[in-house]
N, C-alpha and C positions, 0 to 999 in steps of 0.2 A: 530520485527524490527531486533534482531541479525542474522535473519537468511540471512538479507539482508546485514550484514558486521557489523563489532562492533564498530566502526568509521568511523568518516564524514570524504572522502577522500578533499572535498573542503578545503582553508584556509581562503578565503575571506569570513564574514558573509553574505553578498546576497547568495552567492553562497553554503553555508550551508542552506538557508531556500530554495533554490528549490531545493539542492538533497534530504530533508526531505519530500517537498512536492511529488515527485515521488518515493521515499522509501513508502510515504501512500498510492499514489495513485495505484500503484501496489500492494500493502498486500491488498487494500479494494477491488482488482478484484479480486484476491484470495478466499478473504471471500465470494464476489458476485458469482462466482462460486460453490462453496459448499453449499448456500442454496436452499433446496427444492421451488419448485412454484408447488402452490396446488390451484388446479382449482375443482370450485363445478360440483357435477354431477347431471345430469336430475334435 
């Protein structure tokens, strides 16, 4: 998460818990990116 900023730029709390929610959900496409997909063969 620091790599995405080291503070919530929002001040209002709704508006801290969706910039959090798209702070995750962007790092979990990052991680979903980087893992291998292993398909069996014959």
């Amino acid at each position: 998460m620091k790599l995405l900023g080291q503070s919530l730029m929002a001040r209002d709390f709704d508006r801290q818990v969706a910039e959090l929610q798209v702070r995750a959900a962007v790092l979990n496409g990052y991680t979903a990116l980087g893992i291998p997909v292993t398909e069996p063969m014959g």
